[in-house]
C-alpha positions in Angstrom: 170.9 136.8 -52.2 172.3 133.8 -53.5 170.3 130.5 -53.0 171.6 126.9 -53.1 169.3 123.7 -53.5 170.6 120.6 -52.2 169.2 117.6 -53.4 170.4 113.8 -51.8 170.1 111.1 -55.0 169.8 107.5 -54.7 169.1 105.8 -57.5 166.8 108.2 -59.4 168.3 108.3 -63.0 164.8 108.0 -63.9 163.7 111.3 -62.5 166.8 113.5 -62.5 166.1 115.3 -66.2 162.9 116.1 -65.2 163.9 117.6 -61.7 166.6 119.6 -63.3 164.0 121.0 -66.3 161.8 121.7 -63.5 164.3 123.6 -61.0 166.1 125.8 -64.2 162.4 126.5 -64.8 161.2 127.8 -61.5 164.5 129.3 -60.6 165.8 131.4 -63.5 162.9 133.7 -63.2 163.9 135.0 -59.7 166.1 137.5 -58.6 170.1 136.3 -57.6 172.4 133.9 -58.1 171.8 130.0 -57.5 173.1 127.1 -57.6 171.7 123.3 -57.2 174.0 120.9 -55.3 173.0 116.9 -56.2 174.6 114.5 -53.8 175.1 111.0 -55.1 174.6 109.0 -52.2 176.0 105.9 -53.2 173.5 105.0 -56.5 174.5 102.1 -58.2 172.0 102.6 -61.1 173.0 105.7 -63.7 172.3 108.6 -61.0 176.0 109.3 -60.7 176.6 109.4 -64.6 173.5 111.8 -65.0 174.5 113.9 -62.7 178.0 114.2 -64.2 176.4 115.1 -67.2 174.6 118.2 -65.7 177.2 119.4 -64.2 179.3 119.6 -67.5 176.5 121.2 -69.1 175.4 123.6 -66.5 177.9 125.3 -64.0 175.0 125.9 -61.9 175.0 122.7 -60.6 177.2 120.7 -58.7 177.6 117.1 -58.5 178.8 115.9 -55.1 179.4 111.9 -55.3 179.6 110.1 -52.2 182.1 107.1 -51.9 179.1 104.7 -50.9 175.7 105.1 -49.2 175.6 106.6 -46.5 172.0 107.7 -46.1 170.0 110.5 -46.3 170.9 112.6 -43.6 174.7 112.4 -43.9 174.0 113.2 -47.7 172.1 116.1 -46.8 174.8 116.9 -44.3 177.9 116.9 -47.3 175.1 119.8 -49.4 174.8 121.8 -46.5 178.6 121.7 -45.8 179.2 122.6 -49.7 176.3 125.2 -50.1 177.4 128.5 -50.4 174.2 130.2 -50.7 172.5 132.8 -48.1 169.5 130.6 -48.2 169.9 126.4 -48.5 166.4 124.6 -49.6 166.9 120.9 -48.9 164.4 118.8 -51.5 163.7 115.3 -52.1 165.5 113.7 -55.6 162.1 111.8 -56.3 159.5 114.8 -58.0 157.5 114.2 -55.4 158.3 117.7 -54.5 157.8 120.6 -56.8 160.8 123.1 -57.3 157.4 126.1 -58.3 156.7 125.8 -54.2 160.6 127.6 -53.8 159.9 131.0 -54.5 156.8 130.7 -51.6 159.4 129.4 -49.0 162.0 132.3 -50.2 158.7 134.6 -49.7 158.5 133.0 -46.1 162.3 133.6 -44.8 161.9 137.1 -46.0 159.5 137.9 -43.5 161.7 137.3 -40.8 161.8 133.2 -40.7 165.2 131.6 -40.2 163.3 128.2 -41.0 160.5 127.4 -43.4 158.9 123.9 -43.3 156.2 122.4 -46.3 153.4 120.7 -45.1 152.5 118.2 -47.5 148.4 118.5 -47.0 147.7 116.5 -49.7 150.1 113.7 -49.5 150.0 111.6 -52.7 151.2 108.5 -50.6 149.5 105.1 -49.2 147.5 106.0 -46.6 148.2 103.3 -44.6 152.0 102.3 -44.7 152.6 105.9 -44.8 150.8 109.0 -44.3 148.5 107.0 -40.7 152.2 106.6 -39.5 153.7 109.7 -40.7 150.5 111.6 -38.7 151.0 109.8 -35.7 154.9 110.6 -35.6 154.3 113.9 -36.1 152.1 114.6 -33.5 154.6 112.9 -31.2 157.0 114.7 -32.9 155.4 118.0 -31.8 154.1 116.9 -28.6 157.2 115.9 -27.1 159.9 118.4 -28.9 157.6 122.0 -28.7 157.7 122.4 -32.5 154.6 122.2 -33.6 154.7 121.6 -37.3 152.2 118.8 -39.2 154.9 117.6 -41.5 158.5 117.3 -40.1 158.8 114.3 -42.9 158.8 116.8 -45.4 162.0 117.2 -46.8 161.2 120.1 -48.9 162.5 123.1 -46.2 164.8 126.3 -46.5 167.1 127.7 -44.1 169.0 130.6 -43.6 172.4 129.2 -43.5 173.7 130.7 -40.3 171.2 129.4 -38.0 171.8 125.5 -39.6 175.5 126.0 -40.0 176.5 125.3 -36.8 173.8 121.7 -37.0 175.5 118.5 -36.9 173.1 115.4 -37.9 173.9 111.9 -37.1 171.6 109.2 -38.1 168.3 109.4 -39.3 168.1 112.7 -37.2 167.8 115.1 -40.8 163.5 115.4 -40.0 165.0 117.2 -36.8 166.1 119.9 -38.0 163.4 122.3 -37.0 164.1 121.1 -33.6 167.3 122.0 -33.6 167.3 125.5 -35.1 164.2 126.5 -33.0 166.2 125.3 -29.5 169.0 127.7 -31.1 166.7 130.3 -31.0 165.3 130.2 -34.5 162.0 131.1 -35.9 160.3 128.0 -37.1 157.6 128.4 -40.3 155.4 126.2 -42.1 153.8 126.3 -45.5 151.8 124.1 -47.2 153.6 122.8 -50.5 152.6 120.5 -53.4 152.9 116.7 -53.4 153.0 114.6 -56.4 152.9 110.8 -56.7 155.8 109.2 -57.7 156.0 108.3 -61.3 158.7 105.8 -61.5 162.2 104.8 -59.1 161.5 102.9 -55.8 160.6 104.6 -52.6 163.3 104.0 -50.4 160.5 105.3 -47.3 158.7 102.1 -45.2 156.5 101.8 -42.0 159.7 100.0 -40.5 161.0 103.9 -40.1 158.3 104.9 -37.5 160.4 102.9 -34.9 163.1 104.7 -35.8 161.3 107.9 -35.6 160.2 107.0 -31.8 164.0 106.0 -30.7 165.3 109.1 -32.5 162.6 111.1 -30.7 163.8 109.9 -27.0 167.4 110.6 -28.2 166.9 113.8 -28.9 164.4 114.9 -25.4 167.6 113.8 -24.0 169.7 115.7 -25.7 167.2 118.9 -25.0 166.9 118.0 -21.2 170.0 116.4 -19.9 173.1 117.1 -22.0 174.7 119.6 -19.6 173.4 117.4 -16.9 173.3 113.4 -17.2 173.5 112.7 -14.1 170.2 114.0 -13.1 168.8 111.4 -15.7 170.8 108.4 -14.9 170.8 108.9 -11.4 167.6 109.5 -11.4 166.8 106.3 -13.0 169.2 104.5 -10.0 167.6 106.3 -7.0 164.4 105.1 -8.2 165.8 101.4 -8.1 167.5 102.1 -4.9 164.0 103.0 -3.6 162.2 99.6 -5.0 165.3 97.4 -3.6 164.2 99.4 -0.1 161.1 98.3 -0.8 161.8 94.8 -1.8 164.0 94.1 1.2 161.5 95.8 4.0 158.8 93.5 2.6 161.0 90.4 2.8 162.4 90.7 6.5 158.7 91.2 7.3 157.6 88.0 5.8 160.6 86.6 7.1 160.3 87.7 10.8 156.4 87.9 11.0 154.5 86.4 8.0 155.9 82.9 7.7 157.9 83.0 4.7 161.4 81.9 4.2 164.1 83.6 2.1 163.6 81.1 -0.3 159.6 81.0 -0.7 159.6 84.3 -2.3 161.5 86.4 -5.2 162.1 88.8 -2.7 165.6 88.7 -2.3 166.4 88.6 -5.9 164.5 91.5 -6.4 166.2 93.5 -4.2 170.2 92.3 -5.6 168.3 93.0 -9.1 167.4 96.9 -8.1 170.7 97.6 -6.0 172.8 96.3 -9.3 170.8 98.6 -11.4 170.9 101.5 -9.3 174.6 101.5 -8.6 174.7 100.6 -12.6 172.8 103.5 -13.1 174.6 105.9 -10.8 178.0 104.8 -12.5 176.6 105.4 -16.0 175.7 108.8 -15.1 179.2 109.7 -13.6 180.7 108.4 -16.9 178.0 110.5 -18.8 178.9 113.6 -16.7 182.6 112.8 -17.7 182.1 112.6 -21.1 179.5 115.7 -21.3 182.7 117.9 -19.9 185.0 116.5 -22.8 182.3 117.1 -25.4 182.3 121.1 -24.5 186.1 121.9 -23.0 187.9 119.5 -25.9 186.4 121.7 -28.5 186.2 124.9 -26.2 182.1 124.8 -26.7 179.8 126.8 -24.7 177.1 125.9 -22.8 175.0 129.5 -24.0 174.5 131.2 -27.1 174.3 134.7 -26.6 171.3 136.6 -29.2 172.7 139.8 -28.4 174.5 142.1 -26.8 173.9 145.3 -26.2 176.3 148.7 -24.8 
């Protein structure tokens, strides 16, 4: 089984000898090949010059620069589409997570997981910029997706590489990825793992993400629900509007006719224009949607199944 370690870097030159000593060191004592993958995302401190340097020194690793930053996901993304191991552990560039907690998570897949989250239980982290808001997402996270895990911040996670090859990530959409396999059909683990403080570099994590989190959260209960069918969202949303402007305009012929109110006295007729414009808006978008749904699948001659088996 060969294993492959993908690591996104942004300006850590500070910690990247240290996280290479510590991965030859927990990895050379297992059984099978591997090979560590560092993705320069873009540093503009000595990261990319480090990592040059390991990967002249060590043909195990492989350097992977990135014309500019492009963020953590798509630098995740450019590992995973390089790794050629059997097994891909995704990891954090900052030592906050330790390389020791690999041969647990390889312990984990064997038993039959396709997926094996860390759970950082004893975040080394402010309590309240991060780990209050990390908590909070993460039980909206699992609330709202099906996949209950504590820590979907955790970057530290492996993956059998046919169940995450097939994954496209967009965004800020990487902390998904358990979603995604388990709607494929995947078994979803979690572990808990060690968390270490960070010891020097700049933490490139803020509260201004759990926004984020929330709007990539509805993106994707959209993408579970109404991909293959948009219109049943959309014209949902314009039915509903079409039912307030009913609404709007019985109440204002009654005031009109029998309560002593003019057009003009009440909001009433705006109103109802208002809901008929977003209804038919609505009901348009989700026509367009529908339209673009059947491109997204015939263009590239996608199905709407995955079969698990087949049998005789």
């Amino acid at each position: 089984m060969k294993i492959s370690i993908t690591i996104p870097i942004h300006n850590e030159d500070s910690n990247l000898e240290i996280l290479y000593k510590n991965l030859i060191k927990s990895l050379e004592p297992m059984d099978g090949e591997f090979e560590i993958i560092m993705i320069n995302d873009g540093s503009d401190d000595n990261s990319g010059k480090i990592l040059s340097s390991l990967a002249e020194h060590d043909h195990r690793v492989k350097a992977i620069h990135l014309l500019h930053n492009y963020g953590q996901t798509c630098a995740m993304m450019a590992g995973f589409d390089h790794a050629a191991g059997d097994i891909i552990i995704a990891m954090d560039g900052d030592n906050q997570n330790d390389p020791s907690d690999i041969p647990r998570l390889l312990a984990k897949i064997e038993q039959g997981y396709d997926v094996v989250s860390g759970w950082r239980k004893n975040r080394k982290d402010a309590k309240v910029l991060r780990i209050i808001p990390s908590r909070i997402a993460n039980w909206l996270i699992s609330k709202i997706a099906g996949v209950k895990l504590h820590d979907y911040g955790c970057s530290l996670k492996a993956y059998k590489k046919d169940v995450i090859k097939d994954v496209k990530l967009y965004g800020e959409m990487h902390r998904f990825i358990p979603v995604f396999t388990s709607w494929r059909g995947a078994k979803v683990a979690e572990i808990v793992v060690s968390h270490h403080a960070r010891h020097s570099g700049i933490s490139h994590y803020g509260i201004s993400r759990t926004g984020r989190v929330i709007l990539d959260l509805a993106l994707i209960r959209f993408w579970d629900k109404y991909l293959q069918r948009p219109i049943h969202f959309f014209g949902g949303f314009g039915l509903t509007n079409f039912l307030f402007a009913g609404i709007s305009f019985t109440t204002m012929i009654y005031y009109k006719f029998w309560g002593g109110k003019s057009f003009t006295e009440t909001p009433l007729p705006t109103l109802t224009v208002l809901f008929v414009l977003m209804g038919g808006m609505a009901v348009l978008m989700g026509i367009l949607a529908e339209i673009v749904m059947r491109t997204y699948y015939e263009s590239q001659q996608k199905k709407p199944y995955r079969i698990r088996n087949i049998e005789n």
